[in-house]
N, C-alpha and C positions, 0 to 999 in steps of 0.2 A: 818608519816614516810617520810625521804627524800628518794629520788630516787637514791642517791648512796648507802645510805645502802640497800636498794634494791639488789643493783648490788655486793655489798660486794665480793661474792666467785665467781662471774661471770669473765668469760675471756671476754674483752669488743673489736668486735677487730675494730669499728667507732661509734662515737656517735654526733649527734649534740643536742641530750640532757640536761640539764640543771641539772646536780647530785644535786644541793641543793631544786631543785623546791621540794612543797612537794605534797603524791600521799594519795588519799585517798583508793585503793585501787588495787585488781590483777583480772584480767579475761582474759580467752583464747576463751571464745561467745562471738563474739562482738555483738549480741540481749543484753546481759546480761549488757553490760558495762554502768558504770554509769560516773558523770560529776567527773574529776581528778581523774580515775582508770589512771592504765596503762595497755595497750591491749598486750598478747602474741600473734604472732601469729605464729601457729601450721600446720605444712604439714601432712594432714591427708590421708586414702586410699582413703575416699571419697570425700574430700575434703581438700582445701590448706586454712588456715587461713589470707595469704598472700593476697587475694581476696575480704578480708572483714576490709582490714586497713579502708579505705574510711567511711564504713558504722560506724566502731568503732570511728572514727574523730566526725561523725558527731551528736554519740551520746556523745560527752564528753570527750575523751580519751583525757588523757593528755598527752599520749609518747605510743613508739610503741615498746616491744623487738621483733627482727626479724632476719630472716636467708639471707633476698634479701633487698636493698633499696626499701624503696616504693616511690610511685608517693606523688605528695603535699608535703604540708608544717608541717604535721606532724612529731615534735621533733621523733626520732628514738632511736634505739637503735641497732647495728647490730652486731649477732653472729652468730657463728659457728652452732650450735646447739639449736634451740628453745626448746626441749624439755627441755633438760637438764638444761634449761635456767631458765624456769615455776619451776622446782623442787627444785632447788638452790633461787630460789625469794620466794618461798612457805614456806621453810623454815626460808628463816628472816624476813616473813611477821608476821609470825606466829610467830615467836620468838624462834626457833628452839627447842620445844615441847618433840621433841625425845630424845633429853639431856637429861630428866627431867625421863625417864625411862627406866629399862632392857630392847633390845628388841631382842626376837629371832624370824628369818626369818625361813621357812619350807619351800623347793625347791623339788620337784620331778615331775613328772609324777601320780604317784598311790600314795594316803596314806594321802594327805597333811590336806585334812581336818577334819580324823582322830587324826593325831597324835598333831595337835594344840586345836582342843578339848580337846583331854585325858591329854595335858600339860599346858591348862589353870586351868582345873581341880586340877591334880597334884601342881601346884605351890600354888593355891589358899589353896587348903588344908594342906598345910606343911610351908608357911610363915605366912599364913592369912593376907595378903596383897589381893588389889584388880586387879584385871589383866584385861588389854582390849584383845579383839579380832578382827581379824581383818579374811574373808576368804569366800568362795565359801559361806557355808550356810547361815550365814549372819555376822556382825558385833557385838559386847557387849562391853560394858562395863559395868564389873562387872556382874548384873544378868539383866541387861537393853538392849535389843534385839535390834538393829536399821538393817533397810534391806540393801540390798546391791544390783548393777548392776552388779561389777565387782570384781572377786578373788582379784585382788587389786587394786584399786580405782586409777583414776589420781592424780600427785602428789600433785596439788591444794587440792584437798578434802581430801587427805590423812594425807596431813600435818591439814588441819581443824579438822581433828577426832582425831591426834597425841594431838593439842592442848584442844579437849574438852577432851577424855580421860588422860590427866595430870590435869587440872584444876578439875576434878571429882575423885581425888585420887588414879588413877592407877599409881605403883609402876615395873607393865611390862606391857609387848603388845607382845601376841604372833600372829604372822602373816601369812598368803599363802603368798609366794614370785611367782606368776606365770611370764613363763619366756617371755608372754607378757611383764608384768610391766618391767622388769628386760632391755629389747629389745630399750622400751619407755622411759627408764630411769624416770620411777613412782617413783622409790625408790631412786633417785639422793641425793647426800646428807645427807644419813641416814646408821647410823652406828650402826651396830648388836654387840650384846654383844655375840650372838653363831647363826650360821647357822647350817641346820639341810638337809642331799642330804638323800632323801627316797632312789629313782631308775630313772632309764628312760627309757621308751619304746616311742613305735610309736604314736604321737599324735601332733599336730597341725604345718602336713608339710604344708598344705596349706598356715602356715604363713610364715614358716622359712627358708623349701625349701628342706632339706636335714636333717637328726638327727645330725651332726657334728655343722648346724649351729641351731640346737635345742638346743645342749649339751653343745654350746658355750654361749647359750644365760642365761643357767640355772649358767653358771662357774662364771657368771660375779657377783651374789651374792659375792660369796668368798672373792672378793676384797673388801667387805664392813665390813667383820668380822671378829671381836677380835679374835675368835674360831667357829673348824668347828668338827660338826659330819654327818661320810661319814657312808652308807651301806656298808659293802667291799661286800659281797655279789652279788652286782648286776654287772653288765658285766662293763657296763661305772663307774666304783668305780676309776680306773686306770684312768684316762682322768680326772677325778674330784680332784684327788690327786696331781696331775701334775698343776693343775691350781690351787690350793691353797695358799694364800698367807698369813697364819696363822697356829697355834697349829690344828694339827689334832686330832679328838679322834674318832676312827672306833669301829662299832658295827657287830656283825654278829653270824647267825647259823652254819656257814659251816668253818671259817677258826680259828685255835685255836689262831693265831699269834694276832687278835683284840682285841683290849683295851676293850670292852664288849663281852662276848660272852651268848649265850642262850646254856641251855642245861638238856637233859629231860626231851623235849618236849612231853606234852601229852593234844592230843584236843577230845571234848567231845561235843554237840550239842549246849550245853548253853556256854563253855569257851572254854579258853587255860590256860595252867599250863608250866609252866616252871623255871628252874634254872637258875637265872642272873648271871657273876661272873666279876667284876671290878679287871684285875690286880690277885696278892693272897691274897690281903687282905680282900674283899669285896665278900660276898654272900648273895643271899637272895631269897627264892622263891616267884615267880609273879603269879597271879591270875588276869586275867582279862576276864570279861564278856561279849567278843564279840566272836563267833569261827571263824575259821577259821585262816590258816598258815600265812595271812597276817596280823594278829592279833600279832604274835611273834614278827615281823618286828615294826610294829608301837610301840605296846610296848618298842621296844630296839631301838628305834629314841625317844621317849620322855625319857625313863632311860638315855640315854646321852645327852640329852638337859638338864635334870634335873642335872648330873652331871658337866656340864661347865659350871650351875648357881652356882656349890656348894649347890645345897641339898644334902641329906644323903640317900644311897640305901635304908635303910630301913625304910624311912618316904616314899620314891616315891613309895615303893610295897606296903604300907598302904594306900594309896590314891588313887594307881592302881585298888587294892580291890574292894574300894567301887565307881569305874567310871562306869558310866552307859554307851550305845549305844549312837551313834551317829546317828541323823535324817537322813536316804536315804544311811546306813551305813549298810550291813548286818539286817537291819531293821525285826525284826519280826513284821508281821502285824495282831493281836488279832483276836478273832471270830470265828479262824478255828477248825474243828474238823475232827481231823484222819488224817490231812493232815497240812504241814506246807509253809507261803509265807511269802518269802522276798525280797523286797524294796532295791535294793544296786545303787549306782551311776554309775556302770563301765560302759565305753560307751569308752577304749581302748581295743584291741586284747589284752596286758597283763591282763588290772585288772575284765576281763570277763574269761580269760584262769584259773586267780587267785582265783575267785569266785566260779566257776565250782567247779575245782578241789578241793577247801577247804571244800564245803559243800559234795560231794559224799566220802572224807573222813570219817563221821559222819552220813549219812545221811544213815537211814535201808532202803529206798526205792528208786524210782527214783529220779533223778534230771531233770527236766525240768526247762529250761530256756527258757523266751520272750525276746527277743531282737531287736534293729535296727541301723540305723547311722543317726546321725545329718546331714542336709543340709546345703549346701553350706559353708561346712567343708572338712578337709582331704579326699578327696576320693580315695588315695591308701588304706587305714586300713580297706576300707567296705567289700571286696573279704575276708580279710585276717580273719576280726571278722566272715564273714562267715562259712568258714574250721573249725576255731576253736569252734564256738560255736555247731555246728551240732556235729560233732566227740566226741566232750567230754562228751557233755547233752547227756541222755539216749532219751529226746525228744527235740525239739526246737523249738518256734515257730515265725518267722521272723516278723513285722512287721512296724512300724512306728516309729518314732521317735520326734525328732522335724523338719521337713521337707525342712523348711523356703521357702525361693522361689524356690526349687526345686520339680520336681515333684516325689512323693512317690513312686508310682509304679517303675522309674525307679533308685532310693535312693534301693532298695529292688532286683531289678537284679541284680544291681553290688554286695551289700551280698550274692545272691546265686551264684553268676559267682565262687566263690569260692569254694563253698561247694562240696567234691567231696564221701560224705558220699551217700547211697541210698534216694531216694525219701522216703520212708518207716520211716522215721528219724526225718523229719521236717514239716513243713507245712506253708503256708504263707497266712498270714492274715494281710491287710493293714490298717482296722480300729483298732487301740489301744485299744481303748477300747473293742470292740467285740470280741479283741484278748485273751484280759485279761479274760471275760466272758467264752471265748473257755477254756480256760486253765484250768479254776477252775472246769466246766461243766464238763470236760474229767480226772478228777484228777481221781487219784487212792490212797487206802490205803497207808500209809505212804511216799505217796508223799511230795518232796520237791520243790517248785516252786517257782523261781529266776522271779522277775520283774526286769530287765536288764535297765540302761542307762539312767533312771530321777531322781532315787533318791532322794533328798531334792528337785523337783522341784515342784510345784503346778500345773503348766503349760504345755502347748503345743505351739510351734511358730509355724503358719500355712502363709507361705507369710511372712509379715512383724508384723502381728498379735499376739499378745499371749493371747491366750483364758486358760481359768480356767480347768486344770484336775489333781484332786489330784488321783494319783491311788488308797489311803487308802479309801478313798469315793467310789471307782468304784467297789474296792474289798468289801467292806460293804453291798453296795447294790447288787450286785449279790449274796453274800451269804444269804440276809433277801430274795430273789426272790425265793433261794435253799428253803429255811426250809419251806415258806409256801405252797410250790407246793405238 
């Protein structure tokens, strides 16, 4: 490939580059770089890529794109924006992949890795096409599982997975848009056939700084899609409407003016039931197998995702049927007796407040929730997940999280700084797992017991470490410890 088409959609705004030389390939590591790549280089938190032109020269780089001149005699390339730069080269390196299939983006706060599961599902069941994914859990294509670092990958690698799932017969790609990527411009260049806005609550100000430039970062989707389906529901619905630059199609419980709305709603320990209704010509009743009120919501974000692909109500509530759970999703975890534990990801003050309250809907006995806050993360939401999880749990028990270099103990003060329920209420226990043990040890008949805020993880980051801990492992063996005592 030559290095103008390279440059093709880019705003160039100096080069002493050579557009015809040709590149054998794209890297933003310059460790990684090989002889006639061309080197991005990237302004990162912890580092500037700008710092490592020199080291990319000297392993080969045959041109530089960049945001500053650099020093030597390395051909350059200089723009505005390196990220944006990487995404739009990613693209025609790749041969622009995304072309080649439907792609719907998933944007919120809460829900996202639900509602692209149950919409991979859905589609797959009702075109029998084969569908990629792309999201916190991990990646697929098709029934083929690949891991993943990041809710959505840099746009190098994104665009690499866009090209191997098109060359592997995927006809969509349902995606997490997190409003990292969104911020990074991961997703530059890439045009949705429908975006999908769950909600927004409090959650990653330490990156953004304020929710307005949270809510701003999540709007910026919109300007990528054909079609959009918003929550009206949720508080920031207005703010999302407002930035819209396509066909909107609104979903909701509460307001009858939306293009979907749910109704007759009835939830039960194993489901939720409800009345879909499209407009007056479209109805159909939904069934699906996960409980809880935020099970309504996701279900009426995949029903209008599935409608601004054009499937039919009543193929998506025949596919809804038969969806199963999603991994570290309201998760039931086997083994138990008289007593019931679940596995959910929430680790927001919404989708813990969410969790609570949907399971003591259902629930004949207590609700007990473990919970704690990730380090070197947001730490206005720790006070706040505090109040709220003591208050609403009938018990609570604080804990650990993933710590990282922060120190746990005081990760665990700032959650109780909040808490303004009695001592009588909660209890803190800073080993997770011994915590987990506490919990099951202390259960009572018809208890329901929420493992709060890992969800789909295997792991624990301790420092810079991530050490192995599945809690379905930790709940197993405490319970074989129960029976033969």
């Amino acid at each position: 490939m030559k290095l103008q088409e390279l440059l093709k959609n880019i705003q160039v705004l100096e080069s002493t580059a050579d557009g015809a030389m040709e590149i054998s390939g794209l890297c933003y590591d310059s460790r990684r770089v090989r002889p006639g790549d061309v080197f991005v280089a990237l302004r990162g938190y912890s580092s500037d890529g700008h710092k490592f032109i020199d080291a990319a020269a000297q392993l080969g780089a045959a041109a530089v794109i960049c945001q500053e001149k650099p020093e030597g005699s390395i051909p350059y390339v200089l723009v505005a924006d390196s990220r944006l730069a990487l995404a739009l080269a990613s693209c025609e390196f790749f041969g622009n992949p995304a072309d080649e299939m439907k792609l719907v983006g998933v944007t919120g706060t809460n829900g996202k890795t639900t509602t692209t599961m149950l919409l991979k599902h859905v589609i797959e069941s009702v075109t029998g096409q084969m569908v990629g994914l792309i999201g916190t859990n991990q990646n697929m294509i098709g029934s083929r599982v690949l891991e993943t670092e990041h809710t959505t990958p840099e746009s190098y690698e994104l665009q690499r997975l866009f090209r191997e799932m098109a060359d592997s017969g995927c006809k969509y790609v349902v995606m997490e848009v997190s409003s990292h990527a969104l911020t990074l411009s991961r997703v530059g260049g890439v045009s949705f056939e429908a975006g999908v806005f769950t909600n927004l609550t409090q959650d990653h100000l330490d990156f953004h700084g304020s929710m307005e430039e949270y809510a701003k970062a999540k709007a910026r989707l919109f300007g990528q899609c054909k079609a959009l389906a918003v929550n009206l529901d949720d508080d920031w619905s207005g703010f999302m409407l407002e930035k819209a630059q396509c066909p909107v199609f609104t979903f909701s419980e509460k307001h009858s003016e939306a293009d979907l709305i749910a109704r007759d709603i009835r939830f039960s320990p194993e489901e939720v039931r409800f009345v879909a209704l499209i407009g007056e010509g479209s109805i159909e009743r939904i069934r699906l197998g996960i409980p809880g009120r935020f099970s309504v919501y996701n279900a009426l974000a995949v029903i209008a995702a599935a409608h601004l692909l054009g499937l039919k109500l009543d193929e998506t509530a025949a596919a809804l049927r038969e969806a199963k759970g999603v991994k570290g999703r309201v998760e039931v975890v086997p083994g138990t007796m008289g007593f019931t534990i679940l596995i959910d990801y929430a680790h927001t003050p919404d989708a813990l407040e969410n969790v609570i309250r949907s399971i003591k809907e259902v629930s004949p006995g207590r609700v007990v929730v473990l919970f704690g806050c990730g380090g070197d993360r947001d730490r206005a939401k720790r006070p706040i997940m505090g109040e709220i999880g003591v208050r609403l749990a009938d018990f609570a028990i604080i804990t650990s999280d993933n710590p990282r270099t922060e120190v746990p103990a005081e990760i665990i003060a700032e959650i109780v700084s909040g808490v303004k329920e009695p001592k009588s209420k909660f209890t803190v226990i800073e080993d997770r797992e011994r915590a987990i043990a506490w919990a099951i040890e202390n259960q009572r008949p018809d208890d329901v017991i929420i493992l709060a805020g890992k969800g789909h993880e295997t792991y624990q980051i301790v420092g810079t470490e991530k050490r192995h801990m599945d809690e379905r492992e930790i709940v197993a063996k405490v319970l074989a410890e129960l029976k033969t005592d």
